[in-house]
N, C-alpha and C positions, 0 to 999 in steps of 0.2 A: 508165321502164317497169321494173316489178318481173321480173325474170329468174325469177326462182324461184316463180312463180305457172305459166309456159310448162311444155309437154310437154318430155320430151326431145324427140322427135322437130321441136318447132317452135324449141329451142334450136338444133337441128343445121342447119336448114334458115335462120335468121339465119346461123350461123356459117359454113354455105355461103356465103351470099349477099354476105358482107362479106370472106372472103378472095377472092371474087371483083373486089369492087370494089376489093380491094388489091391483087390481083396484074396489072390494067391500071392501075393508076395514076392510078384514078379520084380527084377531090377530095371526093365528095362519095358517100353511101350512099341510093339511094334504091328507092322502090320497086320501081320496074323488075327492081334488084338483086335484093328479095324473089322478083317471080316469074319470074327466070330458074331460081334456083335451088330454088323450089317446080316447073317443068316439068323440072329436071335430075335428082328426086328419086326414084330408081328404083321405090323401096318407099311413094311417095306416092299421097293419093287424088287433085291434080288432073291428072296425067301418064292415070292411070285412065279421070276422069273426060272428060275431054278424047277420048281414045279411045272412048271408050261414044257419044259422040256420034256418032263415026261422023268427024272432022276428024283431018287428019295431024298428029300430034304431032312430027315432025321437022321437017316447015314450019315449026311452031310456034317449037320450039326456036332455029331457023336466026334464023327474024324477030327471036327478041328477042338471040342474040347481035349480029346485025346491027344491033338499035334500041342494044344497050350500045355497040357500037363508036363512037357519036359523041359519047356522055359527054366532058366537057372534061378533059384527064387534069390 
């Protein structure tokens, strides 16, 4: 993947999402990773959009730190 074709903003949200997987001791970088840290993205559109619909964005949040917590470390 060409890095320098991506937005900053979708640089930043990779770079979230992999110091994430780093600092649990994750083996392995996977999507999941992606949108935990695309739902943690304050200034992002799917935390937005996700609220537009009308569903709890903190459930949300909660779920997928709870779906990282069984990553194999």
């Amino acid at each position: 993947m060409n890095l320098e074709k991506l937005t900053e903003q979708a640089k930043s949200v990779l770079q979230s999402a992999q110091m994430y997987a780093v600092a649990n001791s994750h083996q392995q970088f996977t999507p999941e990773h992606i949108m935990h840290a695309l739902l943690k993205s304050e200034d992002g559109l799917v935390p937005q959009l996700i609220s537009t619909c009308g569903a709890d964005i903190n459930n949300i949040n909660n779920n997928s730190s709870n779906g990282l917590g069984y990553q194999p470390p």
